[in-house]
C-alpha positions, -999 to +999 in steps of 0.1 A: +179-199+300+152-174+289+155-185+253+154-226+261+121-213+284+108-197+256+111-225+232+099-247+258+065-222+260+059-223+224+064-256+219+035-264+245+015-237+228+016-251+195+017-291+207-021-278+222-033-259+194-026-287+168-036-314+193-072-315+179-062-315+147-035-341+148-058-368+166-075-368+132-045-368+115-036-399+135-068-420+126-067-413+088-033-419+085-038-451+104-061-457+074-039-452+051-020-487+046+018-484+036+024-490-008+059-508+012+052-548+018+063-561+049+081-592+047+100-618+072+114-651+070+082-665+073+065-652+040+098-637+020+100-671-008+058-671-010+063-632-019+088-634-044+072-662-057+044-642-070+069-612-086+086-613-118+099-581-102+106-568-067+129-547-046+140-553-013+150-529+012+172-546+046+167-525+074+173-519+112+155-498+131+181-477+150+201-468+117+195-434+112+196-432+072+174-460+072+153-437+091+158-409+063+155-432+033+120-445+051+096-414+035+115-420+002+114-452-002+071-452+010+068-423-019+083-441-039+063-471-038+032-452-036+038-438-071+052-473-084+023-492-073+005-477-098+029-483-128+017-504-156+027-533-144+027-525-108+065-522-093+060-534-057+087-522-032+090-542+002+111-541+031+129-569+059+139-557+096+172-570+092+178-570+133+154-592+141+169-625+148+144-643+131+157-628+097+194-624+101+199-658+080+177-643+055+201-613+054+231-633+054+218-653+022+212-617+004+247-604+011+236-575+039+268-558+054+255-526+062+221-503+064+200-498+046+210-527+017+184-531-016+185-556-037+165-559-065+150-598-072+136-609-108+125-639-120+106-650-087+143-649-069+164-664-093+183-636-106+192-612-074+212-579-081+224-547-060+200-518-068+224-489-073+204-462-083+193-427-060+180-430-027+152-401-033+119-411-044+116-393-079+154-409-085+144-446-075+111-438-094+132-433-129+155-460-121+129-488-116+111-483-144+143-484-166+153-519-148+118-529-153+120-528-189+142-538-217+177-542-203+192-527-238+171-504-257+167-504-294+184-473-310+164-464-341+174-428-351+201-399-345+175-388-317+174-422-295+210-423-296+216-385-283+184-392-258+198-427-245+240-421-242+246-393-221+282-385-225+290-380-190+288-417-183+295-453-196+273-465-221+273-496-244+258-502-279+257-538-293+264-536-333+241-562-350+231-565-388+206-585-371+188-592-341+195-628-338+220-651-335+247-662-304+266-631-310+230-610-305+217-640-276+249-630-256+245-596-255+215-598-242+221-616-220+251-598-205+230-568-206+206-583-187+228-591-160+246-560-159+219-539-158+224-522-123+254-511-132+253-497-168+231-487-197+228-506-228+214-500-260+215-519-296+212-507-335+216-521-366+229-492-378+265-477-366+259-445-384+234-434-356+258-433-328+279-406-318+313-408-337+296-427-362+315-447-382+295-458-413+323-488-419+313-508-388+285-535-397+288-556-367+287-577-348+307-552-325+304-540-292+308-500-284+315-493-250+314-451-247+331-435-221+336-400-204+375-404-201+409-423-214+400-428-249+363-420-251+353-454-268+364-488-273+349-514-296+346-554-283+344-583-308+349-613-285+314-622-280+320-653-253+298-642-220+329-641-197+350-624-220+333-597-226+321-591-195+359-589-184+367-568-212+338-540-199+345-542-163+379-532-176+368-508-199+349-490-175+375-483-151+400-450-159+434-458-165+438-437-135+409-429-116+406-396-094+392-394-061+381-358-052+353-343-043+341-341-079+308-356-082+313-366-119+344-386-104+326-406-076+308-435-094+342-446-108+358-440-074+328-464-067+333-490-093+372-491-084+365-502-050+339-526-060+359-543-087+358-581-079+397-577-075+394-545-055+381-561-028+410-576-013+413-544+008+387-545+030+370-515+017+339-508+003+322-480-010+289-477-004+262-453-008+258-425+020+229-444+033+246-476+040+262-475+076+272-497+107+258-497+137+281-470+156+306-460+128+305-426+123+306-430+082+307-393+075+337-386+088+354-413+069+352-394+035+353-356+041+335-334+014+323-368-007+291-362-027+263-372-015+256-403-035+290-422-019+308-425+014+340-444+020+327-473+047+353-496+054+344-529+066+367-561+079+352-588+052+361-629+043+390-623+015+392-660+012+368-663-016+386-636-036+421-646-040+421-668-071+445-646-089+471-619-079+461-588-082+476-554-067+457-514-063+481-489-064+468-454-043+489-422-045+473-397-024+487-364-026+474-323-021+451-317-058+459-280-043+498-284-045+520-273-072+535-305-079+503-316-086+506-313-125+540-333-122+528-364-104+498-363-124+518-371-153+540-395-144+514-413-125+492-415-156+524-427-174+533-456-155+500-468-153+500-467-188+527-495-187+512-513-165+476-519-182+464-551-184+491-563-154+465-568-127+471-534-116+448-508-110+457-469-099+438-444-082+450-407-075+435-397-042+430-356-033+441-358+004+412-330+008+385-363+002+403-394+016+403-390+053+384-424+054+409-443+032+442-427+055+417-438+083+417-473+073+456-477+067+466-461+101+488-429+080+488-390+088+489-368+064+529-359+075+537-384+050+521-369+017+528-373-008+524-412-004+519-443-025+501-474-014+499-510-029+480-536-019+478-573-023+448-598-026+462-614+005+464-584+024+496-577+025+502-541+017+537-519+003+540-478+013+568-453+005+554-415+025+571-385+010+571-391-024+587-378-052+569-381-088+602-395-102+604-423-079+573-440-085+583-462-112+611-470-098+594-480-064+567-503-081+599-521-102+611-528-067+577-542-059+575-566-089+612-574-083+598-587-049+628-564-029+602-541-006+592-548+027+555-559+036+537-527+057+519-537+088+497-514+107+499-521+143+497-500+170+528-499+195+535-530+220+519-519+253+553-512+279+527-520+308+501-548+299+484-552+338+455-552+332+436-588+332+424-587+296+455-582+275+463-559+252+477-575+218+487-549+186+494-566+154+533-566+159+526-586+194+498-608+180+519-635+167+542-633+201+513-639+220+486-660+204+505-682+178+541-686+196+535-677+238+527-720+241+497-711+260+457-711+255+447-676+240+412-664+242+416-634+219+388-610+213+390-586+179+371-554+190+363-520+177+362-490+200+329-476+189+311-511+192+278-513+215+284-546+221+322-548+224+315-525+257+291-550+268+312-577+265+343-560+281+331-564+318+326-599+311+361-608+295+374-592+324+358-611+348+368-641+330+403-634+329+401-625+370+389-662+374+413-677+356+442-657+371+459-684+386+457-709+354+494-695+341+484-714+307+457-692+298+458-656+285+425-635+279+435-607+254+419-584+230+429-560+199+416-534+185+408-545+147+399-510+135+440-497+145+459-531+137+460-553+106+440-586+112+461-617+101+446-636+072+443-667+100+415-646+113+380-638+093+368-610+112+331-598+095+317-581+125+326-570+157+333-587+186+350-613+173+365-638+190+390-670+185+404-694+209+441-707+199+450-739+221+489-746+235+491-770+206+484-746+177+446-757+172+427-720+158+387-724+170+363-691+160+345-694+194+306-694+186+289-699+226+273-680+249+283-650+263+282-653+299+312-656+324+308-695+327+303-699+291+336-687+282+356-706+313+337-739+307+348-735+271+384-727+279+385-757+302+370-778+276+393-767+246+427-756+262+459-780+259+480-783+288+515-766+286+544-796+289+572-770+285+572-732+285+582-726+247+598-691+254+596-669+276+557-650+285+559-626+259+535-598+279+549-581+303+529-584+332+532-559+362+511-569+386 
């Protein structure tokens, strides 16, 4: 108590000795205009429209690494501002309903997003550099300039390719031509994500070969077999072959630093998405999910965030990601190691990716599928439809064995659900993801079904509500008012769940409505009566068991 008193006493003391001083403070530094531009749906296209080059950073005020990017980010600017040309940095309150459709367009999920906008708009990528201000300084002005840089001389090639990351050097006896067009081109688009550079002259590069004359494409890399050369020069082709490239055999997720922006890129794959998970930079977050718990010991630069997302758009061609996760620490390590490594071999260029995941730095991914650690060592596949393949307790022999059964089609789908409620009472139901189907799709009655997460702000809000709802409708015996947790049970594909609460209505008669309306008690019972089928027959019996 003395010591809290204390503090208290010399935090008055020093908030009336600097008192003076910091009401001067105050007016210069209201004099001092931010180097950030503020921008809202109201002047966003006229701003871009006057920038060949601008960043953009989506924001909400109560995210709390918004908050610490903020003196970063103004730093940053500060200095950019006066670059030759100027690189103007601006920002968008991302909360405020009158630009939420303008962060829908730009793809915001979480907080703080950037995106970086050239060509007055037209060409919009992810910025994916550091979140400090001297970092975001050096990245700018390399995604300002040329997007590949001319290698002249044995010193531009050691100063441009660092070894430690992917690099790519276009071969050209000459700077023109489709071959030469398309690479620059691809170059220009991939910018964010990797460092390009072009020569004339293959001797310059490291493990110069004096034979290659080009047209060829280099693509160095810090793992597998350290380079591979690209002569397919058609745009989508060699963009595949890179984003293939680029990604280990068998990438390690550990709390290796070196080993994060491919555990990065794995997740981020156009085909990795199918599971739902991202990986985002530490300063990316959700309203109310605790992000650093997800990924214990990560480095800095990433965080495991896993989000519920629209798959539909990403299922145009099968596509499975194997996970073993097992203890780096362990003395089988070595063992599984090596036959992991060699049945991924045999499965390159299958649609099938592999990562290796130290249990030590994937709390966030076990998270996500619902496992405990009791069942290292343990594989995981999943599908692009969701659909998703385990065997716990692994042994290093069995893995190739266990995906043969998989391709084979014998093993059984995995569905994380929690269990079936034995007393379901209450007037909101509870529905897990082995009941769901039970209850919404095959009960023959009208469900409103709300997809929740624990932690949500306005989930909690709405609960009261729902209940209410439900108590007015208790005598209607063909209407059920349930809810699941989406964060502890699979979602079925039927559902596109993006944000929390979520909430469907599924009619007697099979018809599946996302509803959209108000949130108020009457709002939800006028559109119940509105939408709801009336029951001829009871199909089966009521599937919840209801104790009143």
């Amino acid at each position: 108590m003395a010591n809290s008193v204390g503090a208290w006493i010399w935090s008055a003391l020093l908030l009336f000795a600097f008192i003076a001083s910091a009401s001067s403070d105050e007016s210069v530094a209201e004099e001092t205009p931010s180097a950030v531009l503020t921008l809202d749906a109201s002047n966003f296209s006229e701003t871009i429209a006057k920038h060949p080059f601008l960043v953009v950073e989506f924001y909400a005020p109560w995210c709390g690494h918004c908050k610490k990017l903020e003196p970063e980010y103004e730093k940053a600017a500060s200095i950019l501002s006066k670059h030759d040309p100027p690189i103007v940095l601006a920002k968008v309150n991302a909360n405020e309903e009158i630009n939420k459709d303008l962060a829908s367009t730009h793809g915001v999920r979480g907080f703080p997003t950037l995106k970086i906008l050239r060509n007055e708009g037209k060409n919009i990528q992810d910025y994916k550099g550091p979140r400090d201000a001297d970092g975001i300084v050096e990245y700018l002005k390399k995604q300002v300039g040329p997007a590949s840089a001319e290698i002249k001389s044995s010193e531009d090639a050691v100063n441009f390719i660092d070894e430690k990351k992917v690099f790519i050097v276009g071969v050209f006896p000459e700077y023109s031509g489709e071959e030469f067009d398309n690479f620059t081109k691809l170059a220009e688009k991939l910018r964010s994500d990797y460092d390009f550079g072009h020569t004339s002259d293959a001797k310059l590069l490291p493990r110069g070969d004096t034979a290659v004359k080009g047209p060829v494409v280099r693509l160095f890399k810090p793992f597998d077999e350290l380079f591979v050369d690209f002569q397919d020069f058609h745009l989508d082709a060699l963009e595949g072959s890179i984003e293939v490239a680029s990604i280990p055999v068998v990438t390690i997720f550990d709390k290796e630093p070196s080993n994060h922006p491919y555990v990065i890129k794995f997740f981020n794959n156009q085909n990795a998405k199918v599971f739902g998970i991202y990986i985002l930079p530490i300063l990316n977050t959700v309203k109310g999910l605790n992000v650093e718990k997800l990924c214990s010991g990560c480095h800095i630069d990433i965080m495991l965030v896993l989000l519920v997302i629209d798959m539909s758009s990403m299922m145009a061609s099968s596509y499975g990601q194997v996970l073993l996760f097992i203890h780096f620490s362990e003395q089988y390590f070595d063992s599984f190691k090596s036959k992991y490594l060699e049945v991924a071999e045999n499965y390159k260029g299958k649609k099938m990716s592999f990562l290796l995941g130290d249990i030590k730095a994937s709390e966030g991914a076990f998270q996500y599928f619902g496992l405990v650690e009791s069942q290292v060592p343990l594989i995981i596949l999943q599908e692009n439809d969701g659909k998703k393949y385990l065997k716990p307790n692994l042994e290093p022999d069995q893995i190739a064995t266990w995906l043969r059964e998989y391709v084979d089609g014998s093993l059984t789908p995995f569905i994380k659900s929690e269990p079936i409620p034995e007393l379901n009472d209450e007037p909101v139901k509870v529905v897990v993801a082995n009941s769901l189907r039970d209850v919404v799709f095959n009960s023959g009655k009208n469900v409103l079904l709300e997809f929740y997460a624990p932690w949500c702000g306005h989930c909690k809000k709405l609960a009261p509500i729902l209940d209410e709802v439900a108590v007015s409708l208790h005598d209607d015996a063909d209407v059920i008012i349930a809810k699941m947790d989406a964060t502890a049970n699979d979602v079925p594909s039927e559902f596109q769940v993006q944000g929390y609460p979520t909430l469907y209505f599924s009619s007697a008669a099979g018809k599946l409505l996302q509803y959209e309306g108000g949130r108020t008690v009457d709002d939800f019972i006028d559109f119940i009566k509105k939408n709801k089928d009336s029951v001829v027959e009871t199909i089966q019996s009521d599937p919840i068991k209801d104790e009143l």
